[in-house]
C-alpha positions in Angstrom: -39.2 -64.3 48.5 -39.6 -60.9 46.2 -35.6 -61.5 45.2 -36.2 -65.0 44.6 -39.3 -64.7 42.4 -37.7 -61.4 40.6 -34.7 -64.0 39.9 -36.6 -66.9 38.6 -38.0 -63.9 36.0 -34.1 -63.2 34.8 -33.5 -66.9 34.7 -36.5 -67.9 32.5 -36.0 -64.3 30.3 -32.4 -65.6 29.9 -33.4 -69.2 28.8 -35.7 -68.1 26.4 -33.2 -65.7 24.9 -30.8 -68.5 24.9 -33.5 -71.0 23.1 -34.0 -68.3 20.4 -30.3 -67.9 20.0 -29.8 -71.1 19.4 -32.6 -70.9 16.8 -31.2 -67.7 15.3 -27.6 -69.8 14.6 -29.6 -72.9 13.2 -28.5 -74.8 16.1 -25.1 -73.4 16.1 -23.8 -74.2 19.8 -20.8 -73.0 19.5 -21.9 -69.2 18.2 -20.1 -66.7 21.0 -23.6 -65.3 21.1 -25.2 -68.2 22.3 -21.9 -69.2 24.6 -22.4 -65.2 26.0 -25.9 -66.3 26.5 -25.0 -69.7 28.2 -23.0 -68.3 30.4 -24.9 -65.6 31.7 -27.7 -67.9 31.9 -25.3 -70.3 34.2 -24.4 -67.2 36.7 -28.1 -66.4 37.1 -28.9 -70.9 37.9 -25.3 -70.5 40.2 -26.6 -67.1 42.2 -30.3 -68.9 42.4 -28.9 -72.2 44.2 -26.7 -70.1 46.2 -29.7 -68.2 47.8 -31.2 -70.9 48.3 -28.7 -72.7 50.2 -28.1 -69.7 52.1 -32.2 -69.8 53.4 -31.4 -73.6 54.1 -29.1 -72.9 56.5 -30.6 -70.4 57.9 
């Protein structure tokens, strides 16, 4: 699982970049920066649970 374990890199790179974001803004949620962030984040979680229910069917 190469793809898998180069994805669980982005994912954790992303939601540390979130986390400092968030710290940046003093906690400001609703900064577009830390939204951007968020949702980039979400994509990465979405296209990791996809994979993996793709090699569960498989």
């Amino acid at each position: 699982m190469v793809m898998s374990l180069d994805l669980k890199n982005q994912i954790e790179k992303a939601r540390h970049n979130l986390h400092m974001l968030v710290e940046h803004h003093e906690g400001g949620l609703g900064h577009p920066d830390v939204i951007r962030q968020s949702m980039a984040l979400d994509e990465l979680i979405n296209e990791y649970n996809r994979m993996n229910r793709n090699q569960t069917r498989a």
